[in-house]
N, C-alpha and C positions, 0 to 999 in steps of 0.2 A: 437502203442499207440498214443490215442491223443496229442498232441505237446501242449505246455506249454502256449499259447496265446492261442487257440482253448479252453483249458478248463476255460480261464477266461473269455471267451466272453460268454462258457455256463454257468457260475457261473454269469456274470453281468446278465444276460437274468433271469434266474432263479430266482434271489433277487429282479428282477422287479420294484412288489407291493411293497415289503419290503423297499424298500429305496424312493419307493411313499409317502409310508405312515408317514414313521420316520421324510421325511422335512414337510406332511402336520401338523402333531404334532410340529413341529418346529415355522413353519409359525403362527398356532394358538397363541405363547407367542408374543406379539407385546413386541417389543425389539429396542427401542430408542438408541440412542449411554448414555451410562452412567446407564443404565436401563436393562439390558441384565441378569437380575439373572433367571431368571426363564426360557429362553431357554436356557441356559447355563448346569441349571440343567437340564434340556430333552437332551441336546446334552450328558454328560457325560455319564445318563443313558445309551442312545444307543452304547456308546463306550462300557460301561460294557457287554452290553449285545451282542457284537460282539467278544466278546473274547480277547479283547485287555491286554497284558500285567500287563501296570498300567494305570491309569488315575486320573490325577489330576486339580484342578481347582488353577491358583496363586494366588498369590495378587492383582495382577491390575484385576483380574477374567477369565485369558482367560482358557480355557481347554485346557487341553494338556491331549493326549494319545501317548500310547507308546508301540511299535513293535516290538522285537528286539534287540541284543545286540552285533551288530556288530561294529567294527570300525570306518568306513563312516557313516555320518549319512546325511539323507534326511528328509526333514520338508515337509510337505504340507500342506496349508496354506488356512482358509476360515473364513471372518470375518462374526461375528454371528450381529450386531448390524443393524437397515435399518434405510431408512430418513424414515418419516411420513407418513401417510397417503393421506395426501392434501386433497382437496376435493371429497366427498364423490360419492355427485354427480355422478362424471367422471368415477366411478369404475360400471361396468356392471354385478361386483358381490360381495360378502363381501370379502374387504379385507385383513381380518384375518381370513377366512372359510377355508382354506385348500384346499379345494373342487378339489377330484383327479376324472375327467372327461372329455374325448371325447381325452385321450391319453396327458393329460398338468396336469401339480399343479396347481394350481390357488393360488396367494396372495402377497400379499407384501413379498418381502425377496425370493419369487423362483429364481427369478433373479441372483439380488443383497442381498445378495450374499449367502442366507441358501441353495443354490442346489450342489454349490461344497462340502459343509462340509455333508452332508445328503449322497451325493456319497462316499464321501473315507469312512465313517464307512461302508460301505458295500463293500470297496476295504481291508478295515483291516479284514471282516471275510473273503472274497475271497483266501490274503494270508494268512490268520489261517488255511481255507481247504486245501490249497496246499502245501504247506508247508515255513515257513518264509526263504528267504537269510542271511545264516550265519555271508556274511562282513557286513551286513546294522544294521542301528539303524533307523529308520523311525519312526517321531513325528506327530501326527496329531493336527493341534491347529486349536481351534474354536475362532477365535479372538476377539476382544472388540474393541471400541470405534473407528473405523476406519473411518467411514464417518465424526466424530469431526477432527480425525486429524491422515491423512494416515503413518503409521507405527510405531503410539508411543507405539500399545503392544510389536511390535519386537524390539524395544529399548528396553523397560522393561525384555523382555522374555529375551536377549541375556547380557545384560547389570544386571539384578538383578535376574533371573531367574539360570541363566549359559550354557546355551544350547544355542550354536551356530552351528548352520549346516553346512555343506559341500557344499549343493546345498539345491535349494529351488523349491516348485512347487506354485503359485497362482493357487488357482480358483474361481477365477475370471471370470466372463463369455466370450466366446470368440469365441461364437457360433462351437464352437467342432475345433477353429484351432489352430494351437500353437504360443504363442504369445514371444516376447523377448526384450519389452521393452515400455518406455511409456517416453510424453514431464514431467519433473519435473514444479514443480507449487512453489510460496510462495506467504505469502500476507505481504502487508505493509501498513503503513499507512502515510500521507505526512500532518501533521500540518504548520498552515501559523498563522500568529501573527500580529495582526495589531494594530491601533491605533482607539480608539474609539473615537465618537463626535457626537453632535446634530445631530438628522436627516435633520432637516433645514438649517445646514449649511457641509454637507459632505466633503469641501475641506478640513476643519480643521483635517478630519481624515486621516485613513488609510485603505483601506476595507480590511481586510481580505477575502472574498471571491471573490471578485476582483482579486485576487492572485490566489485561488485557479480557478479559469475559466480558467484566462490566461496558468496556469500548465495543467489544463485539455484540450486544445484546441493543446496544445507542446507534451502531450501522448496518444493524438486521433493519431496524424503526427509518431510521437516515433511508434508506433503499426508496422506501415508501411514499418518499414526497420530495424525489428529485424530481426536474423541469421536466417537462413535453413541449414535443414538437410535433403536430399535424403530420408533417412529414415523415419525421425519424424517430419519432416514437420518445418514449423515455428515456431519462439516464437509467445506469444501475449501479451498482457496487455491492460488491459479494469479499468474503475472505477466502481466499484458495489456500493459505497456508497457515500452521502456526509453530513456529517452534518456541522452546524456553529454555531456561540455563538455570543450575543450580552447582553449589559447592558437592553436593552429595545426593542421594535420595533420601539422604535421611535430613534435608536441612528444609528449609522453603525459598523457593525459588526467587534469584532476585535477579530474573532477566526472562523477559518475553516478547517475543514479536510475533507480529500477526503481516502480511502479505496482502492486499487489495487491490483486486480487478476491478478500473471504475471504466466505466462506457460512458460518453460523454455527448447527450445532445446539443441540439443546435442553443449559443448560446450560453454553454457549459464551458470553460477553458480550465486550465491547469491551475490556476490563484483560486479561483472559487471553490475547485474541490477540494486543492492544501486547506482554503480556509476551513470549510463545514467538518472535516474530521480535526482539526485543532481544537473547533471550537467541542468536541465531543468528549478531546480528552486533556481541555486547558484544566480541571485540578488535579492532574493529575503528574506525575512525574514519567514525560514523555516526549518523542521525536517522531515528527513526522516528515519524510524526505520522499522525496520522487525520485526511482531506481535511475541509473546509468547501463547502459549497453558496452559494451567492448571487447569486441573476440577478433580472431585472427583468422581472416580468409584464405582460401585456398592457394593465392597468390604468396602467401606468406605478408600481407599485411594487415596490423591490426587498426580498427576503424570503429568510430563507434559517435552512441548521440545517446542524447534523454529519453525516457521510454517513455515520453508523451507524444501524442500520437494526435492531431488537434482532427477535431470535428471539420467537414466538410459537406455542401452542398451546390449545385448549380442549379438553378433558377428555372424550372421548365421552359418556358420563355426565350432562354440565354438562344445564342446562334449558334453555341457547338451543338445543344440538344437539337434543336431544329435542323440543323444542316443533317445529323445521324439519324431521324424522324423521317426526314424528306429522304436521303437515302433509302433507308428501308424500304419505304413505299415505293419506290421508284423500282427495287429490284425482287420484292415478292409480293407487290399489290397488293398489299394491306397493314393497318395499321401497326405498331409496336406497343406494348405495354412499357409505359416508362414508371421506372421503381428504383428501387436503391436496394443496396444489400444488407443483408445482417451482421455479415463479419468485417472486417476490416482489411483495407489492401497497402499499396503501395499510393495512393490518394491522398492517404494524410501527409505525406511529405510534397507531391504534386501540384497539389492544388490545395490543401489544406496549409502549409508553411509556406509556399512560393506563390501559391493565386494563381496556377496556372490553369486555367479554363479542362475541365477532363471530363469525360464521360465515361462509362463500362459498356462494353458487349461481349461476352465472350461465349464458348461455346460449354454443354455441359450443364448440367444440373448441380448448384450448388449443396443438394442437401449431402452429395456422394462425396463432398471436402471432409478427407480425414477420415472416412468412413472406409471399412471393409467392403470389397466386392464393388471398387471404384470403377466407371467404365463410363466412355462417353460416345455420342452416338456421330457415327461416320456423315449421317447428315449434317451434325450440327456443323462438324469440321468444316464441309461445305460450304452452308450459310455462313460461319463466319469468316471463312477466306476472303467470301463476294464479300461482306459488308465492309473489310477495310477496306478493298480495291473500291467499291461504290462508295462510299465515305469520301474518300482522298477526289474520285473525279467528282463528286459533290461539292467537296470546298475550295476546289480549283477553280471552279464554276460560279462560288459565290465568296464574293470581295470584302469577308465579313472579316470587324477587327478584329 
């Protein structure tokens, strides 16, 4: 009898088109962070129509399907929401066309990130034909608003929803390898306060941006001798913005602020980098705060968290990576490069704020996130259909805590 990974690769193989088709339908709803109602409802659709349990859509809007009624439960995770389109120009074909040819999806969101969620409805009929694992509960959530602000639906879902997982899967793109962690990110913002005065006579004031140069010229130097990690590499922090404020053009400015994207290695948390820019601009007359999130979902509720975003890794070692290792090999006979990614997912609230065990596989070439002439390839879809279904009878299989 065929062995249990042999008939998933011929059931992913099999659903092909089928799961071509369901993300070029996906791709078609253009789905902004906050704007995601009408792929949401196509995602649910396809849940329905793959034989899923129950499915439902919450409050903050994510969808959530459901597999299962075992003990353990396993979530697998793909956010429905993409950036914009940018310029039109740069795209070599409609961005929102769906367009399945020459063996690729074509459009915004194959990538990032409608190609993992388009895959696991077609790993939820895969385990419908075969039959579901009695110890599992396996959630499948189409997520929301994760480019605005990585993991506040997994707050919501675990925090007001009630469904906390055991383990977790990203799909995430990660070009078919398995991933186990990423640098944490937050933003802040660094207000300077000065003293106004004629433009004609400057000494009587105080420049506020004067202040903030001198800060920025101390976190250009700062960048340069943040922590490493073997793994994740270094911190960074860069200024993405500056504004300032004055009574006039004619006076000297007695308000400036500067914007900072800090990327946070292993080891790095939110008190240590408040402190190192404090200590950058303690003579000086200033504030430094870590941003707030809060906007209003599609559902029509507003929801929101701190735009810190904490560092996360698992352990190569761990048994969620090895149980997805051993998968792998089990269903394309050979190994997996195990990495981490560069940008940041729904992970930091996952596993980074709740410690739930997560790894990434998803389908798709990261470098095409946000990028013009996005498109991902109809194999990958495949591979990673099998790799949830092979995954889940993996950890059915092994009684790991």
């Amino acid at each position: 009898m065929e062995n249990i990974f042999k008939q998933i690769i011929r059931l992913a193989e099999k659903y092909r088109n089928h799961t071509a088709a369901n993300l070029s339908e996906l791709i078609k709803h253009k789905s902004l962070s906050t704007q995601e109602k009408d792929t949401q409802a196509a995602l649910k659709r396809q849940m329905e129509e793959a034989g899923f349990d129950e499915v439902f859509i919450d409050g903050l809007g994510n969808v959530i399907g459901r597999i299962g009624n075992g003990k353990r439960i396993l979530a697998i995770d793909g956010h429905m929401d993409v950036v914009d389109i940018g310029q039109e120009s740069n795209w070599s074909f409609d961005p929102l066309g769906g367009e399945v040819k020459d063996g690729f999806v074509h459009g915004r969101g194959s990538v990032d990130q409608k190609g993992g969620p388009a895959a696991f409805v077609t790993t939820g009929r895969i385990i419908n034909e075969l039959g579901v694992p009695e110890d599992l509960t396996i959630y499948f959530v189409g997520s929301v608003m994760e480019e605005d602000c990585d993991g506040l639906c997994w707050k919501y879902i675990i925090e007001e929803v009630g469904i906390r997982p055991d383990f977790a899967i990203s799909t995430e793109p990660t070009n078919l390898n398995i991933y186990r962690g990423h640098r944490g990110r937050m933003e802040m913002h660094v207000s300077f306060y000065g003293v106004s005065a004629h433009g004609s006579a400057p000494e009587r004031g105080k420049n506020a941006i004067y202040m903030a140069a001198k800060a920025a010229l101390e976190i250009e130097k700062l960048n340069d001798r943040l922590a490493f990690d073997p793994f994740l590499g270094r911190g960074s922090v860069t200024i993405s913005e500056i504004v300032s404020g004055s009574p006039s053009l004619c006076a000297v400015a007695d308000f400036a602020r500067i914007h900072l994207d800090r990327r946070l290695t292993w080891g790095e948390t939110k008190e240590s980098a408040v402190k190192e820019i404090e200590a950058l601009v303690k003579d000086m007359n200033a504030k430094v705060e870590v941003l707030e999130y809060s906007e209003t979902a599609y559902t029509g509720l507003t929801y929101g968290m701190e735009k810190y975003y904490p560092t996360w890794k698992i352990e190569e070692e761990h048994e969620i990576v090895q149980t997805g290792k051993k998968a792998f090999e089990e269903l394309f006979g050979r190994s997996p490069l195990i990495d981490k990614w560069t940008f940041s997912t729904n992970g930091v609230t996952i596993n980074g704020t709740y410690g739930i065990p997560t790894i990434g596989f998803g389908p798709g070439n990261e470098v095409l996130a946000h990028a013009p002439d996005e498109k991902v390839k109809m194999d990958d879809l495949v591979a990673a259909s099998a790799f949830y279904a092979g995954f889940i009878y993996q950890m059915s299989q092994h009684k790991f805590e």
